[in-house]
CHARMM-style PDB file with segment names, atoms N, HN, CA, C and O in Angstrom:
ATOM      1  N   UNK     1     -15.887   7.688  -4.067  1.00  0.00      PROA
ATOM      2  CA  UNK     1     -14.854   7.284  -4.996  1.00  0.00      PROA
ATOM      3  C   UNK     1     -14.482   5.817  -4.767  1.00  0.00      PROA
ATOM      4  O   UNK     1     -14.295   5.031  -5.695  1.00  0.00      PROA
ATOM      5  N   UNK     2     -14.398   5.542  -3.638  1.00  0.00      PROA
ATOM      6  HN  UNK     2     -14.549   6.181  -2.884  1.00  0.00      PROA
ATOM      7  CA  UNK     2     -13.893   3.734  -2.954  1.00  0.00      PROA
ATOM      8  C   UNK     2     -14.904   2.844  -3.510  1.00  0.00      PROA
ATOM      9  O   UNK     2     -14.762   1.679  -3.882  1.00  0.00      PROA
ATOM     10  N   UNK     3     -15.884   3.532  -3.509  1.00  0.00      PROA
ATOM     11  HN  UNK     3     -15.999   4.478  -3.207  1.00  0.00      PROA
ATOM     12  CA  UNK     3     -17.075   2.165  -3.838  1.00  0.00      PROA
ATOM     13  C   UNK     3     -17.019   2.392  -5.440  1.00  0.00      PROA
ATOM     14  O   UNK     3     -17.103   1.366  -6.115  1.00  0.00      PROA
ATOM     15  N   UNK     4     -16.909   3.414  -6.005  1.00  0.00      PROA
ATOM     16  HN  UNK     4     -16.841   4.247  -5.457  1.00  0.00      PROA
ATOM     17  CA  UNK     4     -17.532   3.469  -7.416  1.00  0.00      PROA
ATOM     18  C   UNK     4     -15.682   2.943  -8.237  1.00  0.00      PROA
ATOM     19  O   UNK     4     -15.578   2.825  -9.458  1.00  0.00      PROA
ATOM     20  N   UNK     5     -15.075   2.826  -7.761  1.00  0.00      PROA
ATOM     21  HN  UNK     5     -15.159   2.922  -6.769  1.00  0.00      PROA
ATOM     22  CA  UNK     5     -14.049   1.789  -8.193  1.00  0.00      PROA
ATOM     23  C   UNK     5     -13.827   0.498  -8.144  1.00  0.00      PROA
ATOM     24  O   UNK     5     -13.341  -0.115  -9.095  1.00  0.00      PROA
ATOM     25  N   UNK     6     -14.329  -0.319  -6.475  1.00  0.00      PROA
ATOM     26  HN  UNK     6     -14.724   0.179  -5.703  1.00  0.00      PROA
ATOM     27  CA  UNK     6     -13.860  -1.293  -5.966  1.00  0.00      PROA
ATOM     28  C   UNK     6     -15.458  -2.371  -6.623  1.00  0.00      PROA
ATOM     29  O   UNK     6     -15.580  -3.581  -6.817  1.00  0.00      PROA
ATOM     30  N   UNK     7     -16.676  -0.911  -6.830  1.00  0.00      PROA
ATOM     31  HN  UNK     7     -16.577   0.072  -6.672  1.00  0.00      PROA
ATOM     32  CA  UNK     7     -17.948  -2.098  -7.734  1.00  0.00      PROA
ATOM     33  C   UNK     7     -17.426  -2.288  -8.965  1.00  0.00      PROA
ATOM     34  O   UNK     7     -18.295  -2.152  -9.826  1.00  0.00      PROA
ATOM     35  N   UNK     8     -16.359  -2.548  -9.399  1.00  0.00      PROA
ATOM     36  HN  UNK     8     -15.653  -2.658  -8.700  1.00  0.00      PROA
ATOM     37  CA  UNK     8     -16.467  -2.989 -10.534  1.00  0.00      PROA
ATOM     38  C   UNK     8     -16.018  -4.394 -10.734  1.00  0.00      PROA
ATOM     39  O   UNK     8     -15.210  -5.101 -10.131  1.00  0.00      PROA
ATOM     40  N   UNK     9     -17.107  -4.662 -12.191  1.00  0.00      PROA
ATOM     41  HN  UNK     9     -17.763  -4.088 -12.681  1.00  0.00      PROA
ATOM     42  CA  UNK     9     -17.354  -6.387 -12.246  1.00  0.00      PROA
ATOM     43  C   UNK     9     -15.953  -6.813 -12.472  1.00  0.00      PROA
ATOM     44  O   UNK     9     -15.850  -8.016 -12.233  1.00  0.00      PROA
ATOM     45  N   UNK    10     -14.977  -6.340 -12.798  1.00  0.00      PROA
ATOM     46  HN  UNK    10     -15.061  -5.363 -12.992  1.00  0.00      PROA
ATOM     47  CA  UNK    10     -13.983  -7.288 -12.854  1.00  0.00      PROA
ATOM     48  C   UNK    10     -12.799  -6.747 -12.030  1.00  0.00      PROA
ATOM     49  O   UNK    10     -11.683  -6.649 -12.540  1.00  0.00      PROA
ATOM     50  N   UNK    11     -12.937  -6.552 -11.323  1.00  0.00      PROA
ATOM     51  HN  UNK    11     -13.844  -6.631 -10.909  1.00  0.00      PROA
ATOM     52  CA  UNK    11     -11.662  -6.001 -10.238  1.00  0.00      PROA
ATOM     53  C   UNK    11     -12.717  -6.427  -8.938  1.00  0.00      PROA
ATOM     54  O   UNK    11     -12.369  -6.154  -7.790  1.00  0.00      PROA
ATOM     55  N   UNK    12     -14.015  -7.109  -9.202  1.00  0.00      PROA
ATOM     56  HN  UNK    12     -14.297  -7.331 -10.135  1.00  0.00      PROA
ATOM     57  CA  UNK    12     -14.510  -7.574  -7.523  1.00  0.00      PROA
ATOM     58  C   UNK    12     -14.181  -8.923  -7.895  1.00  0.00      PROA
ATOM     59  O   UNK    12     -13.966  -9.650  -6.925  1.00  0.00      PROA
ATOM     60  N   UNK    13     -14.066  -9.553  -9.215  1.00  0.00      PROA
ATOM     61  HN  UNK    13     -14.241  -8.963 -10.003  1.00  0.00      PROA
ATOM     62  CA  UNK    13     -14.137 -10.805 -10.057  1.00  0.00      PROA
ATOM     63  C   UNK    13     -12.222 -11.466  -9.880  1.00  0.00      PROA
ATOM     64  O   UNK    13     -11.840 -12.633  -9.792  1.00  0.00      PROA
ATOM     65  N   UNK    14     -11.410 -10.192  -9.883  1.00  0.00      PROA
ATOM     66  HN  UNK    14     -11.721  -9.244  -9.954  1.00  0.00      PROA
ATOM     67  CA  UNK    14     -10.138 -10.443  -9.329  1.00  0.00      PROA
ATOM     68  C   UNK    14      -9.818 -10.700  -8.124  1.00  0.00      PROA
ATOM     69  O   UNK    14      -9.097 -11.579  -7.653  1.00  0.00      PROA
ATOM     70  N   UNK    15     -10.582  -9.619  -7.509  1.00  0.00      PROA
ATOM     71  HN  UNK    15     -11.168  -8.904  -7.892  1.00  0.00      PROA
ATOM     72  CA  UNK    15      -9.866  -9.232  -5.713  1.00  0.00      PROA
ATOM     73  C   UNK    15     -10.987 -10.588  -5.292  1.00  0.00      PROA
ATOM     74  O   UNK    15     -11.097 -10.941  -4.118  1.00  0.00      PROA
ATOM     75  N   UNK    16     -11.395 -10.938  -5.877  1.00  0.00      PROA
ATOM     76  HN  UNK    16     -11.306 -10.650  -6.830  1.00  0.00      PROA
ATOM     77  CA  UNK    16     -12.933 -11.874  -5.111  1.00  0.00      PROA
ATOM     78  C   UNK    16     -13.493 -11.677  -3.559  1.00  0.00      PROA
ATOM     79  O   UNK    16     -13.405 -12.234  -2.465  1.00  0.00      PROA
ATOM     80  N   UNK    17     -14.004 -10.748  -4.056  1.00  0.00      PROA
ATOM     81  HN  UNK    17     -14.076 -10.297  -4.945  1.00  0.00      PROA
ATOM     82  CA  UNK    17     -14.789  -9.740  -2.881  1.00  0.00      PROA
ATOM     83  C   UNK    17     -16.307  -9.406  -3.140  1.00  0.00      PROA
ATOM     84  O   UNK    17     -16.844  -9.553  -4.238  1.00  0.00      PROA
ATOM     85  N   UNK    18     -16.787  -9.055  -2.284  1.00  0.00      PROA
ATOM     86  HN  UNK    18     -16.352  -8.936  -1.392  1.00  0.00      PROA
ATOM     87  CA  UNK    18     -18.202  -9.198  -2.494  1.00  0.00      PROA
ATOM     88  C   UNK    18     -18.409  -7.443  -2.200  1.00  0.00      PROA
ATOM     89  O   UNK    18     -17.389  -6.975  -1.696  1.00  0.00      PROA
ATOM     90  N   UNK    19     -19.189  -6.718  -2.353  1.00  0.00      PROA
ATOM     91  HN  UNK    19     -20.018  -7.098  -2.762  1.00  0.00      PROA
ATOM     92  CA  UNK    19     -19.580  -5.415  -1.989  1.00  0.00      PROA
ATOM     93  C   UNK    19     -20.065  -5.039  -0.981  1.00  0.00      PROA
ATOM     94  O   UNK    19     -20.410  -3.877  -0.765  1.00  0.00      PROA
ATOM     95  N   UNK    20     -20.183  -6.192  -0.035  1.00  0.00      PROA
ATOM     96  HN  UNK    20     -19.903  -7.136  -0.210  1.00  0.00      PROA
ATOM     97  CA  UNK    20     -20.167  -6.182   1.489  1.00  0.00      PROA
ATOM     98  C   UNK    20     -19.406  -5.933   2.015  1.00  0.00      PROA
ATOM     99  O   UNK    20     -19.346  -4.910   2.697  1.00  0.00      PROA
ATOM    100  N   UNK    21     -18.391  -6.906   1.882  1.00  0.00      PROA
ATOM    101  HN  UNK    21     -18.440  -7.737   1.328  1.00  0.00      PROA
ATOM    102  CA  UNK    21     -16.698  -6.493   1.846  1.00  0.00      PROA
ATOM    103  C   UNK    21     -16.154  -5.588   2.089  1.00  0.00      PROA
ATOM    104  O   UNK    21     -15.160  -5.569   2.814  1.00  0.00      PROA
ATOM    105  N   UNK    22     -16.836  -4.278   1.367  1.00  0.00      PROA
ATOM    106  HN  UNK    22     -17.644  -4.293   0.778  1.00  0.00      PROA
ATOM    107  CA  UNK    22     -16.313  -2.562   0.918  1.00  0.00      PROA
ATOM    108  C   UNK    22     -15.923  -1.522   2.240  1.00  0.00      PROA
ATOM    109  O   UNK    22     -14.869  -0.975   2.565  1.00  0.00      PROA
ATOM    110  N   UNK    23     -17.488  -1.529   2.914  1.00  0.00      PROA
ATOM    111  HN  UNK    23     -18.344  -1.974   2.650  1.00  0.00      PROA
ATOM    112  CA  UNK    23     -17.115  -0.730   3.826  1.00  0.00      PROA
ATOM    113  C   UNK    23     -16.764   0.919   3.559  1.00  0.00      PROA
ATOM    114  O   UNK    23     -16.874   1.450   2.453  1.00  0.00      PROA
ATOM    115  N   UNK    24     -16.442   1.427   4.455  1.00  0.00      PROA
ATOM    116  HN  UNK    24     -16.352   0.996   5.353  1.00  0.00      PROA
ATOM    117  CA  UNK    24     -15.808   2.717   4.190  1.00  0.00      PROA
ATOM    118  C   UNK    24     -14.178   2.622   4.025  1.00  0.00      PROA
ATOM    119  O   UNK    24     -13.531   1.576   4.085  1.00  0.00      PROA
ATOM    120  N   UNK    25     -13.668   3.902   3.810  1.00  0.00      PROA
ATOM    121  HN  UNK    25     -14.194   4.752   3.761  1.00  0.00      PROA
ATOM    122  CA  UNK    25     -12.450   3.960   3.756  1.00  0.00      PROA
ATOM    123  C   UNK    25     -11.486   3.662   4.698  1.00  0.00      PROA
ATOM    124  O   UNK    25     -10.407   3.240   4.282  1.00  0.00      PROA
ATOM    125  N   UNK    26     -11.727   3.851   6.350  1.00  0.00      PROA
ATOM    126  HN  UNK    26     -12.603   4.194   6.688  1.00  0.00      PROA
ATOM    127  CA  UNK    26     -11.349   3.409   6.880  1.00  0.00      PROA
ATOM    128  C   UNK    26     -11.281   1.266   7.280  1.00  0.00      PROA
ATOM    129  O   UNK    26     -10.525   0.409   7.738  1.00  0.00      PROA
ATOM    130  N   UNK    27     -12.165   1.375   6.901  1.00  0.00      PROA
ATOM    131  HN  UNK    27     -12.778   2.071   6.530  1.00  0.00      PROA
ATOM    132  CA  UNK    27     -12.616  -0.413   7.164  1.00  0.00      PROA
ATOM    133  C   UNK    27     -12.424  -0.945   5.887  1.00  0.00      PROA
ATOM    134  O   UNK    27     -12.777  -2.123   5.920  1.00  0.00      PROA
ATOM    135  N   UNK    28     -11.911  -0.533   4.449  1.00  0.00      PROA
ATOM    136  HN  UNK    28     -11.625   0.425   4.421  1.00  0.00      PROA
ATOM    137  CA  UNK    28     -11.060  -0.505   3.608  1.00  0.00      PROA
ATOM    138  C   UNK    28      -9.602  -0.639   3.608  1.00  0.00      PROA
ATOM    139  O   UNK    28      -9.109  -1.528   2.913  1.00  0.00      PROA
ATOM    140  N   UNK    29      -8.924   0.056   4.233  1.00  0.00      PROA
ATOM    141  HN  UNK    29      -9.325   0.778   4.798  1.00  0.00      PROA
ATOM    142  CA  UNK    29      -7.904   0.364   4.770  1.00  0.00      PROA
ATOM    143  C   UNK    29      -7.300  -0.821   5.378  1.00  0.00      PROA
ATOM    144  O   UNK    29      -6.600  -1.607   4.740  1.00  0.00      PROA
ATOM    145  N   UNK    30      -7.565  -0.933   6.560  1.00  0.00      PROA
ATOM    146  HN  UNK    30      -8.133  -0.294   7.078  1.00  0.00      PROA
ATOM    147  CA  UNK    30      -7.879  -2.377   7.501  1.00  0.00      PROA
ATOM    148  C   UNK    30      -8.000  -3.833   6.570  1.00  0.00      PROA
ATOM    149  O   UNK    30      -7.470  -4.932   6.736  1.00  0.00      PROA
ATOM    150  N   UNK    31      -8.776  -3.411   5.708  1.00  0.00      PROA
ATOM    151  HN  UNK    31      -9.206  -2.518   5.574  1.00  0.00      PROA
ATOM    152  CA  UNK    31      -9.492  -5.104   4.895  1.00  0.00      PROA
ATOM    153  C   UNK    31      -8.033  -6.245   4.734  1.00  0.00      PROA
ATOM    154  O   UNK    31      -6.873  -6.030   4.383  1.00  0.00      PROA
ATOM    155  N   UNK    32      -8.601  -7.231   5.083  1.00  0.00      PROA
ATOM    156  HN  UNK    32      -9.544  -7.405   5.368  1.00  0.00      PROA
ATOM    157  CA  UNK    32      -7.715  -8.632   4.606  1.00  0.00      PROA
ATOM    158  C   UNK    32      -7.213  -8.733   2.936  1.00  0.00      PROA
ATOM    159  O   UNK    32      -6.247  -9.408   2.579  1.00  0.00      PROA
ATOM    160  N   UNK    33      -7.974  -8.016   2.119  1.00  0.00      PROA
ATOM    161  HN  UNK    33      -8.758  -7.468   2.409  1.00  0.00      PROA
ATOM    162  CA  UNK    33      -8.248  -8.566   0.739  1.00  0.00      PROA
ATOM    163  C   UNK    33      -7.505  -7.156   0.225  1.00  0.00      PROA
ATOM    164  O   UNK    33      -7.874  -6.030  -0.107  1.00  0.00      PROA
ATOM    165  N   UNK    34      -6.272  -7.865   0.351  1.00  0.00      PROA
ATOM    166  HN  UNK    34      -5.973  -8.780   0.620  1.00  0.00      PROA
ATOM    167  CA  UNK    34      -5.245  -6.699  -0.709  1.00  0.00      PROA
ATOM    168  C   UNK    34      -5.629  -5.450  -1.644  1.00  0.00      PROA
ATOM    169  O   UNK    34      -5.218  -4.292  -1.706  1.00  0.00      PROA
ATOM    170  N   UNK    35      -6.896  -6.416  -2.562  1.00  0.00      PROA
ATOM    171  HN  UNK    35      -7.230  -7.357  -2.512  1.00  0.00      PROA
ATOM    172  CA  UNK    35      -6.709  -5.141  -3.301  1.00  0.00      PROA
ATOM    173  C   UNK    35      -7.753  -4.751  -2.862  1.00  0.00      PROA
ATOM    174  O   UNK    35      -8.266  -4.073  -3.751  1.00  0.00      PROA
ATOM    175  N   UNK    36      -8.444  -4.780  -1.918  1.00  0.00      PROA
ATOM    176  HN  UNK    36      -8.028  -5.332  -1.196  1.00  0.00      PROA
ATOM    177  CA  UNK    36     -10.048  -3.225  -1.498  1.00  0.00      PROA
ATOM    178  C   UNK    36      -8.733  -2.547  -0.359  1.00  0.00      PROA
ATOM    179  O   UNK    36      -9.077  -1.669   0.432  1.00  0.00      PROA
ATOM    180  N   UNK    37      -7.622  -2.916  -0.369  1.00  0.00      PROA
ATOM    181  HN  UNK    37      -7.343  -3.630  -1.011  1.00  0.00      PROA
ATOM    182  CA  UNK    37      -6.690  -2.281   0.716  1.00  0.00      PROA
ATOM    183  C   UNK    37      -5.991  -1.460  -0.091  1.00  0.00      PROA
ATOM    184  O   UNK    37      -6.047  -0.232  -0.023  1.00  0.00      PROA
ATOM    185  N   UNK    38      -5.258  -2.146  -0.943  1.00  0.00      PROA
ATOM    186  HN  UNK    38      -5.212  -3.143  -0.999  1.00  0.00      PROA
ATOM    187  CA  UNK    38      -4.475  -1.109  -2.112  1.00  0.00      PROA
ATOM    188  C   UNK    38      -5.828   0.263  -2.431  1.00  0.00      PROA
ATOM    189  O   UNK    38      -5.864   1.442  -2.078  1.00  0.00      PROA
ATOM    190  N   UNK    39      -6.403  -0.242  -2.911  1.00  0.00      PROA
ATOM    191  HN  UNK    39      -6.373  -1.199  -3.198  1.00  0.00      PROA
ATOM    192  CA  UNK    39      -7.542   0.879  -3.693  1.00  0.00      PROA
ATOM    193  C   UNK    39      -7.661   1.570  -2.664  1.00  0.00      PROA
ATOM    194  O   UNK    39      -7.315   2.728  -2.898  1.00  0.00      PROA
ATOM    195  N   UNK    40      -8.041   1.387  -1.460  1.00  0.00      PROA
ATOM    196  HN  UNK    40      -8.322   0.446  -1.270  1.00  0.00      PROA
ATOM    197  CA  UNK    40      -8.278   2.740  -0.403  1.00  0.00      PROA
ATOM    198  C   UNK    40      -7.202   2.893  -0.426  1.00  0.00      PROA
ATOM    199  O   UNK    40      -7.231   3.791  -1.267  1.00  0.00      PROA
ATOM    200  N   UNK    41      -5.869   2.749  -0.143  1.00  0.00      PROA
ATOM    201  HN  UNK    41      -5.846   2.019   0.541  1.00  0.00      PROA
ATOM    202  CA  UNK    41      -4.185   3.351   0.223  1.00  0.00      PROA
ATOM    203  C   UNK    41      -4.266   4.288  -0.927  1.00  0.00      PROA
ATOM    204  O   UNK    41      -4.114   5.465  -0.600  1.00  0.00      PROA
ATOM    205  N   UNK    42      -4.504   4.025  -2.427  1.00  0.00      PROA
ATOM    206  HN  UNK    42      -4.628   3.069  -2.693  1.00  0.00      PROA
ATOM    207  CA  UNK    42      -3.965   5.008  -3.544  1.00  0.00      PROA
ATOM    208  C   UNK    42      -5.239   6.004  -3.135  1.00  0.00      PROA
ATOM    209  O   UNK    42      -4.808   7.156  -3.187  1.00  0.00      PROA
ATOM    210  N   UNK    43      -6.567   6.000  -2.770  1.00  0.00      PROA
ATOM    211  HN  UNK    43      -6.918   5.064  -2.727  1.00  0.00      PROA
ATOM    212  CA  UNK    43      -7.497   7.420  -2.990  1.00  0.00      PROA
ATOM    213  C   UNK    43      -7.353   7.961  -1.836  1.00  0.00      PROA
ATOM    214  O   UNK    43      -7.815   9.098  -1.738  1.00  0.00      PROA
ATOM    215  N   UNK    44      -6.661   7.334  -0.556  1.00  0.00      PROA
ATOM    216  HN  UNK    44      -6.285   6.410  -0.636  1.00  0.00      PROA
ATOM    217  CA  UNK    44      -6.572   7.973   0.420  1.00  0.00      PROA
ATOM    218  C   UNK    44      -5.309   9.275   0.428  1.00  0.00      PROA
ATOM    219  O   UNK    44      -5.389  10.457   0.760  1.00  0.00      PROA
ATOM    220  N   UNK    45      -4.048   8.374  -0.144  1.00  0.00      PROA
ATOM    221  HN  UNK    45      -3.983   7.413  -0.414  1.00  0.00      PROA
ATOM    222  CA  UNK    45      -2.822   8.725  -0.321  1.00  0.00      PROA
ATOM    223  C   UNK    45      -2.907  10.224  -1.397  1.00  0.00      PROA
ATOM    224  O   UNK    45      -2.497  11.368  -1.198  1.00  0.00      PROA
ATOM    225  N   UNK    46      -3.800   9.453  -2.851  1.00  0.00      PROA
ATOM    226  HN  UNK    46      -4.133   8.524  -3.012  1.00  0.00      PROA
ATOM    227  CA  UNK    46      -3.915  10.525  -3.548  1.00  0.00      PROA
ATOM    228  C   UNK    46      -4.789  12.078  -2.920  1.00  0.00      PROA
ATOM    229  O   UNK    46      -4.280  13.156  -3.226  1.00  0.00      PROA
ATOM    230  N   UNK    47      -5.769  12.070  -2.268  1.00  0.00      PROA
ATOM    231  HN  UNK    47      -6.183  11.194  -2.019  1.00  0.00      PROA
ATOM    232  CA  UNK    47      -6.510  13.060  -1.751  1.00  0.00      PROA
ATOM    233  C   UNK    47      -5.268  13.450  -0.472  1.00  0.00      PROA
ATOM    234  O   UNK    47      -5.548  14.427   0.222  1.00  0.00      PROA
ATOM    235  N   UNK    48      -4.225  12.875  -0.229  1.00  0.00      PROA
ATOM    236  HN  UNK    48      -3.998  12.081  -0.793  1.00  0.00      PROA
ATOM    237  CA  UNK    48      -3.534  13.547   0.919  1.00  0.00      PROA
ATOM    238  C   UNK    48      -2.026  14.176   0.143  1.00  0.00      PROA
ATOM    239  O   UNK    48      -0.985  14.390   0.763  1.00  0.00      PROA
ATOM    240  N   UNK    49      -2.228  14.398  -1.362  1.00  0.00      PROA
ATOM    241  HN  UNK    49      -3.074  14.224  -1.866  1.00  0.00      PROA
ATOM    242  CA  UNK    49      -1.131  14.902  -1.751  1.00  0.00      PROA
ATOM    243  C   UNK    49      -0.095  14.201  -2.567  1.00  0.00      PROA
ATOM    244  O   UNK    49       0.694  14.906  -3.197  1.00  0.00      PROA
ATOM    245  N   UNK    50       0.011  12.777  -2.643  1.00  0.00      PROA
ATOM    246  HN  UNK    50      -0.630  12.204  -2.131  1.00  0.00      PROA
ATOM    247  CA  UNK    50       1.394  12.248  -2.489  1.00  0.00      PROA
ATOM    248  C   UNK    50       1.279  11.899  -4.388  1.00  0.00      PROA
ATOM    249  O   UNK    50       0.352  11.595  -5.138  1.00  0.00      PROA
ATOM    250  N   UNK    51       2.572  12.115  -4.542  1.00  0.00      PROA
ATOM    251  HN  UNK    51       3.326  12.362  -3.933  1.00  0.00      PROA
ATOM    252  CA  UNK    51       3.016  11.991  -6.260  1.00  0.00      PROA
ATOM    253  C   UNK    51       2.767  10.692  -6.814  1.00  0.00      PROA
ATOM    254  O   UNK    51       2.133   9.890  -6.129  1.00  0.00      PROA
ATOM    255  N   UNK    52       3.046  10.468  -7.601  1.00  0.00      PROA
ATOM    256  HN  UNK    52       3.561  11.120  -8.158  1.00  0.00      PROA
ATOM    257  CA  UNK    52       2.708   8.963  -8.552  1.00  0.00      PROA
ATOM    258  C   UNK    52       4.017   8.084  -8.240  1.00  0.00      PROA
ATOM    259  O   UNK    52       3.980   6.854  -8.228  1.00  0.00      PROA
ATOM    260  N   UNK    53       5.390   8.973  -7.944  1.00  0.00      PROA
ATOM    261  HN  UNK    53       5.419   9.973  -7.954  1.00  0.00      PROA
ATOM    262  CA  UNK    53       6.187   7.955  -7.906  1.00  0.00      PROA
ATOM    263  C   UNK    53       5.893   7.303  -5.855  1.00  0.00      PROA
ATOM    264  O   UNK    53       6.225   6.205  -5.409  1.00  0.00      PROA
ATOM    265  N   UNK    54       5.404   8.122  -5.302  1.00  0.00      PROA
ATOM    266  HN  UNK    54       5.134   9.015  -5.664  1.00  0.00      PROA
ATOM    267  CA  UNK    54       5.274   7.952  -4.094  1.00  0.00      PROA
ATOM    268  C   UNK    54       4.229   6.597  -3.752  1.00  0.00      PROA
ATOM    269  O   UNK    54       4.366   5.534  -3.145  1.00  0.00      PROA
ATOM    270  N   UNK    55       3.375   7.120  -4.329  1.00  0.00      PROA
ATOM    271  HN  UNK    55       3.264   7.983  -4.821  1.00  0.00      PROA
ATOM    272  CA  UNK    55       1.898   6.374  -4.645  1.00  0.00      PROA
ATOM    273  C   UNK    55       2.642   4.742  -5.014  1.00  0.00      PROA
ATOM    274  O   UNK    55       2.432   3.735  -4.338  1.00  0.00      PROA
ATOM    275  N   UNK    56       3.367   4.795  -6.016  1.00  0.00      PROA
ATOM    276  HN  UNK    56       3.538   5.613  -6.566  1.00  0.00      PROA
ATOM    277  CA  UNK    56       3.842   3.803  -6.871  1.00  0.00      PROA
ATOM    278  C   UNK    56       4.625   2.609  -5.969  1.00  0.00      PROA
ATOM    279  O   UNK    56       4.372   1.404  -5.949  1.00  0.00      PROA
ATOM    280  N   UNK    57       5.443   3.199  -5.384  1.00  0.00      PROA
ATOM    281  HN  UNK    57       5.648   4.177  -5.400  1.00  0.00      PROA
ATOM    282  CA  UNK    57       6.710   2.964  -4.283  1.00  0.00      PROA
ATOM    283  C   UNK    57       6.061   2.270  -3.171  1.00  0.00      PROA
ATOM    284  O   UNK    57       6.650   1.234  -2.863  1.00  0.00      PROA
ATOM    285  N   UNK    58       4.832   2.586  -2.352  1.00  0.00      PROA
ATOM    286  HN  UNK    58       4.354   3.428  -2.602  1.00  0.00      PROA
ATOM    287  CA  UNK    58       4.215   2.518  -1.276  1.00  0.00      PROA
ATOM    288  C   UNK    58       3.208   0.863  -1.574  1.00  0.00      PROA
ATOM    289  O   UNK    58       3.170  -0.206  -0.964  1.00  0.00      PROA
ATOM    290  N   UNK    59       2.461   1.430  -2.904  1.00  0.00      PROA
ATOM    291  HN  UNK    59       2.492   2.299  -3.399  1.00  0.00      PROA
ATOM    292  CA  UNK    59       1.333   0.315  -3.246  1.00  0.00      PROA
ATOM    293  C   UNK    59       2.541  -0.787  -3.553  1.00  0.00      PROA
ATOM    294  O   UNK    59       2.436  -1.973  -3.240  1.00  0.00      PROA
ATOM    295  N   UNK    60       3.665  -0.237  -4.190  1.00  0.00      PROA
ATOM    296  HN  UNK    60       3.750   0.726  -4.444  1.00  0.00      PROA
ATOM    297  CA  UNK    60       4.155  -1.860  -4.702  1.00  0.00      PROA
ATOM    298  C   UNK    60       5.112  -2.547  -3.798  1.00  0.00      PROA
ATOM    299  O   UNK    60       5.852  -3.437  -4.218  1.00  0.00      PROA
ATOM    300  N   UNK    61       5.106  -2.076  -2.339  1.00  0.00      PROA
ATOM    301  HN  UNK    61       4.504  -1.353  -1.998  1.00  0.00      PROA
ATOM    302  CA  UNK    61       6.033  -2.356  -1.122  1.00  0.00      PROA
ATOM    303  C   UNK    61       4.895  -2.888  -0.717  1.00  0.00      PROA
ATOM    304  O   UNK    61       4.922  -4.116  -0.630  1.00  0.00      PROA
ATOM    305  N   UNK    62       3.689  -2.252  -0.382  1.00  0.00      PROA
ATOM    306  HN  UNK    62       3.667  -1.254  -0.453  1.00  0.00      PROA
ATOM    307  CA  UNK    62       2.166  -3.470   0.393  1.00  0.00      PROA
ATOM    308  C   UNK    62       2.267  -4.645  -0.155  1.00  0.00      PROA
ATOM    309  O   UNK    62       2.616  -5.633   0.490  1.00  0.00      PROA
ATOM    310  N   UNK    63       1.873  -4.679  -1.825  1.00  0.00      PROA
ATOM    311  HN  UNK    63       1.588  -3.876  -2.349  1.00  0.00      PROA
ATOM    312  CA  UNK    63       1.803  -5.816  -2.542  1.00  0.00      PROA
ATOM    313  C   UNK    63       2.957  -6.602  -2.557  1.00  0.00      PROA
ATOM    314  O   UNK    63       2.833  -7.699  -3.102  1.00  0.00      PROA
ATOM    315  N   UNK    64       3.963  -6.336  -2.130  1.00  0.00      PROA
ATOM    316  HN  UNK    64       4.064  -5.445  -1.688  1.00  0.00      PROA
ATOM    317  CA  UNK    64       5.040  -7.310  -1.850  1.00  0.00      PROA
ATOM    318  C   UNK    64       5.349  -8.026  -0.912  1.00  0.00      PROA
ATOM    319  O   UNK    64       6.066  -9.026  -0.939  1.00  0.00      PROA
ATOM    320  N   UNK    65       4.569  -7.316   0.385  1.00  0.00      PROA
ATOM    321  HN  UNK    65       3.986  -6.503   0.407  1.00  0.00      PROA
ATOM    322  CA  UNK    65       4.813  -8.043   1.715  1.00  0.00      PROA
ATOM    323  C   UNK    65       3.088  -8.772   1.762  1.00  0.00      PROA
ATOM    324  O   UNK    65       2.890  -9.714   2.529  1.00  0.00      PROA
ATOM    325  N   UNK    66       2.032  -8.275   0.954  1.00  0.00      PROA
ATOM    326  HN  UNK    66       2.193  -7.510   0.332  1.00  0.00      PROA
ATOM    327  CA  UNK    66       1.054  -9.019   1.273  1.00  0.00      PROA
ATOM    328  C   UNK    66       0.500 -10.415   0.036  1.00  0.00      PROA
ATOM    329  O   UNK    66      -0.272 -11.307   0.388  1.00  0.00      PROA
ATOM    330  N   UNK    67       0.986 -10.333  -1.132  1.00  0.00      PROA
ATOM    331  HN  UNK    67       1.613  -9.608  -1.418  1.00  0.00      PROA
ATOM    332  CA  UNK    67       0.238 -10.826  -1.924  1.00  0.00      PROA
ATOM    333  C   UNK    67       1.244 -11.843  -2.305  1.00  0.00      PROA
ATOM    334  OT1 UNK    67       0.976 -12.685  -3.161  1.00  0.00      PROA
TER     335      UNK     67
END
């Protein structure tokens, strides 16, 4: 799911990341580059249960202290 989101031409063309970059979910997680970090936090978060407003709350508290 991490890779078949984060290959896409214009969200690698945003995050400006290369598909080397990617990694697994854990080394995703970890990444410098906000958004291959956001994208693993929401499929990790989502496969562990958590609601949309949770999801919502969490990604837009990262993106505030990182971006």
């Amino acid at each position: 799911m991490l890779q078949a989101v984060l290959m896409d031409e214009h969200l690698m063309k945003y995050g400006n990341y290369t598909v080397q970059q990617i990694g697994s979910i854990y080394q995703a997680l970890d990444s410098d580059n906000y958004v291959i970090s956001a994208v693993a936090q929401i499929i990790k978060r989502t496969g562990e249960g958590a609601t949309e407003k949770e999801l919502w709350k969490e990604i837009n508290e990262y993106l505030k202290r990182n971006v």
